[in-house]
N, CA, C and O of each residue as an XYZ file, in Angstrom:
560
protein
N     112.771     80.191     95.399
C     112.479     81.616     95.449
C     111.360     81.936     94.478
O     111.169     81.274     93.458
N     110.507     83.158     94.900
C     109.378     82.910     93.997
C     109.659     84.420     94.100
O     109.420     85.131     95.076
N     110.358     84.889     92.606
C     110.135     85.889     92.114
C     108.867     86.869     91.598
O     109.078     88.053     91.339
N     107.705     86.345     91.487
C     107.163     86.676     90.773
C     106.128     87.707     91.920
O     105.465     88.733     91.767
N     106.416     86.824     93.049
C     105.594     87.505     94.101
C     106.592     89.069     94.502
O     106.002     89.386     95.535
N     107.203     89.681     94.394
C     107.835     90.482     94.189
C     107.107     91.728     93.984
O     107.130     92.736     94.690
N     106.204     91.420     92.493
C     105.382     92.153     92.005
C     104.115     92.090     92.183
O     103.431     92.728     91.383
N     103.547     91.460     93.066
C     102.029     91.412     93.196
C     102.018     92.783     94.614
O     102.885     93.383     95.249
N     100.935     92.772     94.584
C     100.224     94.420     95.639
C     100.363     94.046     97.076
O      99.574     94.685     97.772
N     101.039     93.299     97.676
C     101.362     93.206     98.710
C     103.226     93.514     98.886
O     103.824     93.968     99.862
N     103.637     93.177     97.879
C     104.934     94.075     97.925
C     105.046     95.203     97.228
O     105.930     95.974     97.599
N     104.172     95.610     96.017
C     104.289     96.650     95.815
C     104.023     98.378     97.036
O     104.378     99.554     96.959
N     103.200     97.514     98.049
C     102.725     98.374     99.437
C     103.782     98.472     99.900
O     104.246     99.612     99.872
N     104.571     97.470    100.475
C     105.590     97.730    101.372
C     106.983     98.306     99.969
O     108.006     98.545    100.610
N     107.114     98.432     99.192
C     107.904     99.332     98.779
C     107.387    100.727     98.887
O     108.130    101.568     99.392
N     106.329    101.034     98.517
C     105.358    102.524     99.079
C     106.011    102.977    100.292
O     106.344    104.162    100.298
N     106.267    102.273    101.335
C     106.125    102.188    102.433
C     107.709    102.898    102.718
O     108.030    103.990    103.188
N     108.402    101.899    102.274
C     109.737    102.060    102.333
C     110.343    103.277    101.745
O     111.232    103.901    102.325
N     109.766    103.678    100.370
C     110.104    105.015     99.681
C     109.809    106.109    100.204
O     110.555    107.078    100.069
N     108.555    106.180    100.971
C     107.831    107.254    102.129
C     109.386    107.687    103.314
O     110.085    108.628    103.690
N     109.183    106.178    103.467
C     109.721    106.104    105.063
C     111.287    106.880    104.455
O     112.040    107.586    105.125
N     111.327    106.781    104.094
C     113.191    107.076    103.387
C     112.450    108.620    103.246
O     113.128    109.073    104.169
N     111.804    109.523    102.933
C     111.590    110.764    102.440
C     111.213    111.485    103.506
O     111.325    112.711    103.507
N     110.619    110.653    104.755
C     110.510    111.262    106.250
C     111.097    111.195    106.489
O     111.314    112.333    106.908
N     112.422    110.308    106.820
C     113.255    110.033    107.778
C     114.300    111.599    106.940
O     114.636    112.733    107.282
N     114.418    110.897    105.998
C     115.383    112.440    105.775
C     115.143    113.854    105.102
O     115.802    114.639    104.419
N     113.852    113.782    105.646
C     113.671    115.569    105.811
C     113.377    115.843    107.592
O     113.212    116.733    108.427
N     113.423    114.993    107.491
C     113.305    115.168    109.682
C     114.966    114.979    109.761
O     115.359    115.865    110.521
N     115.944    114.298    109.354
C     117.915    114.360    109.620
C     117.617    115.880    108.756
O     117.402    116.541    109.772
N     117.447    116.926    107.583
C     117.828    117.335    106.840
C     117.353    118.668    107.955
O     118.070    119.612    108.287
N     116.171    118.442    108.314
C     115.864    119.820    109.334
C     116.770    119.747    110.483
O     117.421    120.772    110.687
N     116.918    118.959    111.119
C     117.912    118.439    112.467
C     119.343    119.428    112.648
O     119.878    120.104    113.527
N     119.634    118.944    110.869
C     121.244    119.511    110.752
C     121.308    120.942    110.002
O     122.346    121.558    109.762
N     120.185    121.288    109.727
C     120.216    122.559    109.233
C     119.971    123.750    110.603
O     120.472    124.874    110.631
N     119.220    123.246    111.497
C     118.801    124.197    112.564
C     120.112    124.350    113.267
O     121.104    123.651    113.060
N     120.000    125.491    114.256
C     120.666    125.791    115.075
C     120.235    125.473    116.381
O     121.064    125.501    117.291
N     118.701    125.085    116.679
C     118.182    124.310    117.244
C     118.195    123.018    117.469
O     118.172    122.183    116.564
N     118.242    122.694    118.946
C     118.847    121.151    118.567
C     117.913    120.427    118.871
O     117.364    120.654    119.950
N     117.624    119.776    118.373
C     115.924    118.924    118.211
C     116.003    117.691    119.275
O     115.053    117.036    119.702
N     117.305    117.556    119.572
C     117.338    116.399    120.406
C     117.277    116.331    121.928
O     117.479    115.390    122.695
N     116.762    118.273    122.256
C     116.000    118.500    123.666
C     114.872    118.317    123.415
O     114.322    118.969    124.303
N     114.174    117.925    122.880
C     112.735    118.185    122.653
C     112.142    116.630    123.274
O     113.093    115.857    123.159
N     111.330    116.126    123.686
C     110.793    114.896    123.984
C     110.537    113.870    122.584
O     110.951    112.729    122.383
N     109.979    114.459    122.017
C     109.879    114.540    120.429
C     110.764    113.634    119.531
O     110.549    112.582    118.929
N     111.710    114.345    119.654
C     113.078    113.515    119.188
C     113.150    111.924    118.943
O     113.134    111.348    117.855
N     113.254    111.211    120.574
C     113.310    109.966    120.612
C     111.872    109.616    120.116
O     111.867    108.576    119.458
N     110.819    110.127    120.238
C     109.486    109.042    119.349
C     109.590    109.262    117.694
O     109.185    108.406    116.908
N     110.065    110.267    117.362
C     110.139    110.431    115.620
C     111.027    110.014    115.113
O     110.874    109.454    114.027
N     112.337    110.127    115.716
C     113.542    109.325    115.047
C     113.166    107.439    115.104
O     113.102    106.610    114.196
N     112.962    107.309    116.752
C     112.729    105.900    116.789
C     111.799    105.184    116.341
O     111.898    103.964    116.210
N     110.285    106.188    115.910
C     109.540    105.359    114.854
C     109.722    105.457    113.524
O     109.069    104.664    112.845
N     110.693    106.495    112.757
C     110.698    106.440    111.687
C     112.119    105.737    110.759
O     112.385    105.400    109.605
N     112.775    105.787    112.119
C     114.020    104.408    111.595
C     113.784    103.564    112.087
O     114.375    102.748    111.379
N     113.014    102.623    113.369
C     112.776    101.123    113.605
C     112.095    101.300    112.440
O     112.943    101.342    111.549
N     110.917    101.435    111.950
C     110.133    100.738    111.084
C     110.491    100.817    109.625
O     109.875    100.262    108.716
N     111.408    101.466    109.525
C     111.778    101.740    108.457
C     112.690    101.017    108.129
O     112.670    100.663    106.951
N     113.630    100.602    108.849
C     114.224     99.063    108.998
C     113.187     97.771    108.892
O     113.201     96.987    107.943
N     112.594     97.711    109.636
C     111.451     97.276    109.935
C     110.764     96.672    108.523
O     110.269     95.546    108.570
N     110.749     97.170    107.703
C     109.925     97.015    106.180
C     111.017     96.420    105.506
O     110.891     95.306    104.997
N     112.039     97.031    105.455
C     113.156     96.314    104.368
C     113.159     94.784    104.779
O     113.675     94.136    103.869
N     112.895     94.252    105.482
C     112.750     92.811    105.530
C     111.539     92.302    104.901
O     111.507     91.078    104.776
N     110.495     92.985    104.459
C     109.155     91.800    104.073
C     109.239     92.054    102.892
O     108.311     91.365    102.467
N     109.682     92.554    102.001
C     110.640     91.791    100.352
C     111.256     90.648    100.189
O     111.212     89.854     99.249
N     111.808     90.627    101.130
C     112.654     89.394    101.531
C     111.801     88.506    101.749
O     111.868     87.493    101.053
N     110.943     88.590    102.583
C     110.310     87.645    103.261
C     109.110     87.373    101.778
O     108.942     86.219    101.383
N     108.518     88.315    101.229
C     107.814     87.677     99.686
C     108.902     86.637     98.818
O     108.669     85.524     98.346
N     109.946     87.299     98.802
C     110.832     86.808     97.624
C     110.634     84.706     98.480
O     110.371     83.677     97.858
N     110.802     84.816     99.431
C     111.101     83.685     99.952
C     109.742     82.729    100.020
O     109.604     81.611    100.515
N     108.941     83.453     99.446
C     107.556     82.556     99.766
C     106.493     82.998    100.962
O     105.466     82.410    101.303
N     107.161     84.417    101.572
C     105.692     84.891    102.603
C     104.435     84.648    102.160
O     104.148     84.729    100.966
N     103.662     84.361    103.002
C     101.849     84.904    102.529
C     101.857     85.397    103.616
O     102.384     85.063    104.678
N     100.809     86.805    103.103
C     100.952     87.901    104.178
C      99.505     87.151    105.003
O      98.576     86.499    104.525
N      99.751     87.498    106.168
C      98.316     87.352    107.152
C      97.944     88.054    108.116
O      97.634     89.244    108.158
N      97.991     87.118    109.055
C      97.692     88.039    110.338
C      98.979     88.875    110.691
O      98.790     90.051    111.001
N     100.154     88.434    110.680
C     101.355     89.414    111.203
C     101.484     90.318    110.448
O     102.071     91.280    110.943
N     100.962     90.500    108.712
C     101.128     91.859    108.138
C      99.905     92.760    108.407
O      99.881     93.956    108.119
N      98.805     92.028    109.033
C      98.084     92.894    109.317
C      98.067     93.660    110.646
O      97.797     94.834    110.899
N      98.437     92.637    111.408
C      99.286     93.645    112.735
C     100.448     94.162    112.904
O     100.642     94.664    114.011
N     101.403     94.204    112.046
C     102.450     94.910    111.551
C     102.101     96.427    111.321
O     102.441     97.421    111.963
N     100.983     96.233    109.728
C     100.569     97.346    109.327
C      99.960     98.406    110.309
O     100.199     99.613    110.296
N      99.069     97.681    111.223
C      98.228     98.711    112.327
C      99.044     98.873    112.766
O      99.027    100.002    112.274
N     100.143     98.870    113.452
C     100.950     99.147    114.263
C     102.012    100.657    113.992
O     102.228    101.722    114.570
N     102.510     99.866    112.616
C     103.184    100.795    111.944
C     102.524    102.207    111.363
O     103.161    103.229    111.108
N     101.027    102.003    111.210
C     100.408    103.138    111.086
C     100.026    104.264    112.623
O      99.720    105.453    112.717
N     100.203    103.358    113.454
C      99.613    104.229    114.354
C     100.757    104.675    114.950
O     100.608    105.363    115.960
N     101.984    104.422    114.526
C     103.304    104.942    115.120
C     104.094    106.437    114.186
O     104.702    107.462    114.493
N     103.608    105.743    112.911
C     103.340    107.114    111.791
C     102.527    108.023    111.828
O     102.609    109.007    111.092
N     101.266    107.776    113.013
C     100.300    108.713    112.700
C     100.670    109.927    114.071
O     100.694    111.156    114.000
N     100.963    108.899    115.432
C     101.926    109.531    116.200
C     103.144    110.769    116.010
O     103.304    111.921    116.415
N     103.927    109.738    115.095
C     105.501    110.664    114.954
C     104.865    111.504    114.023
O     105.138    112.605    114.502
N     104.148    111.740    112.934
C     103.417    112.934    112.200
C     102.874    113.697    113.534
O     103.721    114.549    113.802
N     102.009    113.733    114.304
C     101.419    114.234    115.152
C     102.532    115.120    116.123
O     102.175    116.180    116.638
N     103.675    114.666    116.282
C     104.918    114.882    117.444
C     105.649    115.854    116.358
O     106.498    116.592    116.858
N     105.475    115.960    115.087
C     106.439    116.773    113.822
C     105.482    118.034    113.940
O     105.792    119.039    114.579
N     104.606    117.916    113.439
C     103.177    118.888    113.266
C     102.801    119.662    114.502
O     101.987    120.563    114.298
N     103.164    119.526    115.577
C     103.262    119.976    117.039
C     104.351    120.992    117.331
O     104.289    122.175    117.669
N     105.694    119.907    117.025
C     106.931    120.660    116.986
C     106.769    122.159    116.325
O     107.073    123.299    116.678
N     106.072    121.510    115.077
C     106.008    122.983    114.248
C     105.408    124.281    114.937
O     105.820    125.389    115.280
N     104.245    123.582    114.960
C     102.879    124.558    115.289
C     103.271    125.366    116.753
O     102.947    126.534    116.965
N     103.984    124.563    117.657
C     104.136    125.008    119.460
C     106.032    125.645    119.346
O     106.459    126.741    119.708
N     106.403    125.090    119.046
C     108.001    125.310    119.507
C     109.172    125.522    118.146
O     110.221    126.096    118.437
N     109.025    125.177    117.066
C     109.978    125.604    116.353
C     109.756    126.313    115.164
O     108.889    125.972    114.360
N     110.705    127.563    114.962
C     110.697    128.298    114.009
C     112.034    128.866    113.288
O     113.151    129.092    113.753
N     111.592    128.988    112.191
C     112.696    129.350    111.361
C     112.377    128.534    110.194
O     111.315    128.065    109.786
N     113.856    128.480    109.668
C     114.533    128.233    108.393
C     113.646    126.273    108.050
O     112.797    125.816    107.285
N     114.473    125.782    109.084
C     113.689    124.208    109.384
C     112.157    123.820    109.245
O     111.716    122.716    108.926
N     111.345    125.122    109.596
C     110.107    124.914    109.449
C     109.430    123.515    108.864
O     109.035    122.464    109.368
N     109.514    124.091    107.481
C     108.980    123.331    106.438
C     109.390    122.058    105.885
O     108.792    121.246    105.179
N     110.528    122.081    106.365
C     111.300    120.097    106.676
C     110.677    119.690    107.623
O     110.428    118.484    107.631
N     110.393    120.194    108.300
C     109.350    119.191    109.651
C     108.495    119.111    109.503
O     108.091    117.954    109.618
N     107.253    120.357    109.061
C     106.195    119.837    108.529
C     106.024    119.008    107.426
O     105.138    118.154    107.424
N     106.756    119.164    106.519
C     106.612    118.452    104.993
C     107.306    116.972    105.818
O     106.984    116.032    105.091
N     108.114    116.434    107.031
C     108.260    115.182    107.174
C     107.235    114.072    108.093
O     106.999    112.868    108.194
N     106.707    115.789    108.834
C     105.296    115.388    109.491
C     104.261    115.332    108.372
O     103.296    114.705    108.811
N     104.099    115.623    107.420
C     102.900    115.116    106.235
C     103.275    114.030    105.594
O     102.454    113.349    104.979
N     104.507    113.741    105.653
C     104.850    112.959    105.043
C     104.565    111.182    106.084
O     104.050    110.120    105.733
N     104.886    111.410    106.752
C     104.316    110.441    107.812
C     103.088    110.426    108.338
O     102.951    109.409    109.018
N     101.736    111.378    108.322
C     100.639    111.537    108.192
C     100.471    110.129    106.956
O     100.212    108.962    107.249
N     100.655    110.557    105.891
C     100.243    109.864    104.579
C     100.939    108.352    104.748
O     100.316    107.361    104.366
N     102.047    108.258    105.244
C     102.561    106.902    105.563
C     101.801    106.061    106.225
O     101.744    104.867    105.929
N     101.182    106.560    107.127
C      99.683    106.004    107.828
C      98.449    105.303    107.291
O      97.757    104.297    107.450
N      98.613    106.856    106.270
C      97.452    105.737    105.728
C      97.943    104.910    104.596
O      97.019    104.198    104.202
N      98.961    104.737    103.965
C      99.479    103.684    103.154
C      99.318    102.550    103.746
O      99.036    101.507    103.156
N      99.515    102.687    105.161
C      99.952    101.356    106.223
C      98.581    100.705    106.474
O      98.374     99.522    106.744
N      97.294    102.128    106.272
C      95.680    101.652    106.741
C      95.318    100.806    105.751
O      94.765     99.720    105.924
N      95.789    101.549    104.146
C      95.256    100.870    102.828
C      95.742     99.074    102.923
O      94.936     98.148    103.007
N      97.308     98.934    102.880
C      97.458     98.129    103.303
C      97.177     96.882    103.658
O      97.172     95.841    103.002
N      96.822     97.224    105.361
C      96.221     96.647    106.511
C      95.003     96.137    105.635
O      94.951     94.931    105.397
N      93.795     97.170    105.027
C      92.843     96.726    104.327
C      92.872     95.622    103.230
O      91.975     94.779    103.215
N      93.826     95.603    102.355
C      94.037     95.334    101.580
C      94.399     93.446    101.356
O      94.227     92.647    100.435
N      94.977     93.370    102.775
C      95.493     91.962    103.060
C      94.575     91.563    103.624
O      94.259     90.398    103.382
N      93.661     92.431    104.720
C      92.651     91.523    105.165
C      91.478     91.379    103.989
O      91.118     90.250    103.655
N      91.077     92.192    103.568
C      90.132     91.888    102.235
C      90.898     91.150    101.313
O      90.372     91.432    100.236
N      91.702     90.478    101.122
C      92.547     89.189    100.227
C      92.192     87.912    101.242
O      91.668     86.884    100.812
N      92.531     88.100    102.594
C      92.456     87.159    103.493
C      90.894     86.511    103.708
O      90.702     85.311    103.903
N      90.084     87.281    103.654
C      89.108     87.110    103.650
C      88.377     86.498    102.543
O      87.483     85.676    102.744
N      88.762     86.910    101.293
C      88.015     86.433    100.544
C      88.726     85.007     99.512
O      88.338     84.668     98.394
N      89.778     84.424    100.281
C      90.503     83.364    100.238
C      89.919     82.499    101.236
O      89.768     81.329    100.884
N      89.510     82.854    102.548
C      88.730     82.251    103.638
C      87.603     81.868    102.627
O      87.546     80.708    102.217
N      86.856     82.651    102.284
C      85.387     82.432    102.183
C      83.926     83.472    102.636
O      82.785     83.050    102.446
């Protein structure tokens, strides 16, 4: 086990990642159960819940996978794009909700979980950058 990798900037990202994802996911449950509106007619629903708990699951494994000796490469870099453009989505599907169809009390839990997944995006872009500019300059 190689502890030490733990702490280098490729896991310090995916904890970013994970602390985000935990602060969207539950201000999007925290608006859900506060409304009287039920969010789970909306189309909406299944792409924001299901991208912001798969991937959010999704991350708690590549700690693991450092602790064990990962080197990040090509799969964290297509991980990351992926995961950003599914964050940039479910932000987009929150920020909509707001703006077109829901009002009240909930408001501002949806937007603040739609900004909050906006910014998860680009954690996921920095990232993405971040491993390929390591990758690269380990190439040559």
């Amino acid at each position: 086990m190689d502890v030490k990798s733990l702490t280098k900037p490729p896991a310090l990202f995916k904890y970013a990642e994970i602390l985000l994802g935990i602060v969207a996911l539950s201000l999007y449950r925290a608006a859900e159960k506060e409304s009287s509106y039920t969010l789970r007619n909306a189309d909406e629903f299944y792409v924001i819940i299901g991208t912001q708990l798969g991937l959010f699951l999704c991350n708690i494994t590549f700690p693991a996978a450092y602790l064990f000796g990962h080197n990040p490469r090509t799969i964290d870099t297509l991980h990351g794009g992926m995961c950003a453009l599914f964050y940039l989505v479910a932000g987009s599907c929150l920020v909509d909700m707001v703006a077109n169809h829901v009002r009240g009390k909930m408001t501002r839990l949806v937007l603040t979980s739609g900004v909050f997944s906006f910014f998860l995006s680009i954690v996921f872009i920095a990232d993405v950058f971040f491993v390929g500019w390591r990758w690269r300059r380990e190439v040559g």
